[in-house]
C-alpha positions in Angstrom: 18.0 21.1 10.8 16.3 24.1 9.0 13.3 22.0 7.9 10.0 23.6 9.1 8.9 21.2 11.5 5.3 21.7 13.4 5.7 21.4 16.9 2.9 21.0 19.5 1.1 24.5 20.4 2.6 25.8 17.1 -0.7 25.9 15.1 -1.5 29.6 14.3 -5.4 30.2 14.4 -7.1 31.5 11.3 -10.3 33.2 10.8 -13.5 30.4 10.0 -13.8 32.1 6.7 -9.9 32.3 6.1 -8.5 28.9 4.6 -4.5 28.4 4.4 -2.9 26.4 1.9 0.7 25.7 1.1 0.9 26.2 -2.8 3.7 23.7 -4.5 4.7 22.6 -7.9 5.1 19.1 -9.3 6.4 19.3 -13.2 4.5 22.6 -14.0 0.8 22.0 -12.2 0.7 24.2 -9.4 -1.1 22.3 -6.0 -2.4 23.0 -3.3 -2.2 21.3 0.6 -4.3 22.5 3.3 -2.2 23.7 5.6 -3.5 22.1 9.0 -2.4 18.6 7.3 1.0 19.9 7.2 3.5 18.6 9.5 7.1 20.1 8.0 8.5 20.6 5.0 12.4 18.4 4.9 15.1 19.5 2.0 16.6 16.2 0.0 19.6 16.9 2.0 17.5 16.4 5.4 15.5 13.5 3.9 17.6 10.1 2.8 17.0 9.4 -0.5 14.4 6.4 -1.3 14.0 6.6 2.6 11.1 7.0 4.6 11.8 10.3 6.5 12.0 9.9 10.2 11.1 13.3 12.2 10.6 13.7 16.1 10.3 9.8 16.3 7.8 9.6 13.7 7.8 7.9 9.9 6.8 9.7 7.1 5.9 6.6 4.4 6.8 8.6 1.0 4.3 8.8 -1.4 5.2 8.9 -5.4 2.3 11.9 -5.7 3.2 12.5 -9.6 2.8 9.2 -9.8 -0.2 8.8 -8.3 -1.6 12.3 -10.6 0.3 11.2 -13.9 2.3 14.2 -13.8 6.1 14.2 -14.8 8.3 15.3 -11.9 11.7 16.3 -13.5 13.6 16.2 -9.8 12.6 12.8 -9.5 16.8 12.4 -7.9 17.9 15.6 -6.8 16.2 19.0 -5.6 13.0 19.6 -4.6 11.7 19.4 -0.9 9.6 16.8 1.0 6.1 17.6 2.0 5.2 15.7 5.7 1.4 15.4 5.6 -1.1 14.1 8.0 -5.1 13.2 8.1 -6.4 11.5 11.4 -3.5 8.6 12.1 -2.4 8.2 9.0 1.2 10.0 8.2 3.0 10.4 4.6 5.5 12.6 2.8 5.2 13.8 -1.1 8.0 15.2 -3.1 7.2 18.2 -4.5 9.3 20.1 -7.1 9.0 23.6 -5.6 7.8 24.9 -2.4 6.0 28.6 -2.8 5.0 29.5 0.4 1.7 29.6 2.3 -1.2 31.4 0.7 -4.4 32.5 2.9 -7.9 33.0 1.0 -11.4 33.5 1.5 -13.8 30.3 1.4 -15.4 32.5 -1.6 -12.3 32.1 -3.1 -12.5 28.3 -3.4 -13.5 27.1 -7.1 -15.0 24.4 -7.2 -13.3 21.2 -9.6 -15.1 21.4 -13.3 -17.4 19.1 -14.1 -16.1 17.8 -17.1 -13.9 16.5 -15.6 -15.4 13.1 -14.4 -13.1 10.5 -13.6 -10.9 9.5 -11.0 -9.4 13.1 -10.6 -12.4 13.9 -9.1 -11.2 12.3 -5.5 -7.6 13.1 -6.3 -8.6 17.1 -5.8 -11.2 19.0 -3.9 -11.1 22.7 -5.7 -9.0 25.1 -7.1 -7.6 28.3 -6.6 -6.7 31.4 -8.4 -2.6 31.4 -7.7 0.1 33.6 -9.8 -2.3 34.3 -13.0 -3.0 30.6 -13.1 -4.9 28.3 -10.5 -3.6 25.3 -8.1 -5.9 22.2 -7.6 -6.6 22.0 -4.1 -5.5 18.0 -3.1 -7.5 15.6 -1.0 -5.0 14.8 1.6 -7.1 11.7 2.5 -6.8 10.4 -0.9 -3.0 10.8 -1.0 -2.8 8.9 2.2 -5.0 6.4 1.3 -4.2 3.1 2.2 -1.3 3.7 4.3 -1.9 1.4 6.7 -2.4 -1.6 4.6 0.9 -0.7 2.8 2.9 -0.8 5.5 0.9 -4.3 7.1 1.8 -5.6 3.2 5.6 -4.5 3.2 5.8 -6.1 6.8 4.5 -9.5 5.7 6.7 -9.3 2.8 9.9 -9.1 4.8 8.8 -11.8 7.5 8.4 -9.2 10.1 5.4 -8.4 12.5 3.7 -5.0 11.6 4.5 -2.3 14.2 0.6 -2.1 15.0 0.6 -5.6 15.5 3.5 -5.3 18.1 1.9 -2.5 19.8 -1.3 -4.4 20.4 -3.2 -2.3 18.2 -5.8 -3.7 15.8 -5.6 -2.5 12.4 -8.3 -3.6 9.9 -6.7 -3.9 6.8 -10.1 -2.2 5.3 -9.5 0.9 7.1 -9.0 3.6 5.4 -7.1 7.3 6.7 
């Protein structure tokens, strides 16, 4: 597998006022994930197609993010890599169009969202920054994980079967939130 994959003990410390982001593309918006919530990054030919990815014994539930942003995503069925993502227990994977790399910055370097803009984007994204003579909108991780939990309770009851929590003994509120 050449997938980046993060591995216990691999985190690389960065400076307090260093932040590190992996910079993407879905149709032509560049985005931004903070990189501590990043758990691997899989190829389509790693990742089953329409599958939940399955890495070191852990699921991935896939996330439609273009969806989710209104954004068109012209690799919808071919190309493109899968973003693993994580915030507290909660565990998901975003297709993204293009993978650029990681990209360190100064906390000064942050911009915050505009202000016009004053609708439901505002939880979808927490800042910007300046990236390739253009900016990338920093994304709320918790927001694209939101509900996770209760998504995979609901497809569980769907199908007759017990949720996994359930079967572990764990109590999940269906209110929680990641």
């Amino acid at each position: 597998m050449n997938a980046f994959v993060k591995t216990k003990g691999s985190a690389t410390s960065i400076s307090t006022s260093e932040l590190q982001f992996l910079i993407t593309t879905i149709g032509e918006r560049y985005l931004a994930f903070d990189a501590g919530s990043i758990q691997g990054v899989l190829t389509d030919e790693e990742a089953r197609p329409f599958h939940d990815p399955i890495v070191q014994g852990r699921a991935y539930r896939i996330v439609d993010l273009s969806m989710r942003l209104n954004l068109p995503n012209e690799r919808l069925l071919g190309g493109g890599r899968m973003v693993l993502i994580t915030h507290g227990s909660c565990r998901g994977c975003a297709r993204v169009d293009t993978v650029h790399g990681t990209l360190k910055v100064q906390r000064s370097q942050v911009l915050p969202f505009p202000a016009q803009f004053r609708g439901p984007e505002q939880r979808w994204y927490l800042g910007m920054i300046p990236f390739d003579r253009s900016v990338a909108l920093i994304l709320n991780i918790a927001w694209i994980l939101e509900g996770q939990d209760e998504a995979v309770i609901s497809r569980s009851e769907q199908q007759g079967m017990e949720p996994i929590a359930a079967v572990q003994g764990a109590a999940v509120s269906k209110n929680q939130r990641c």
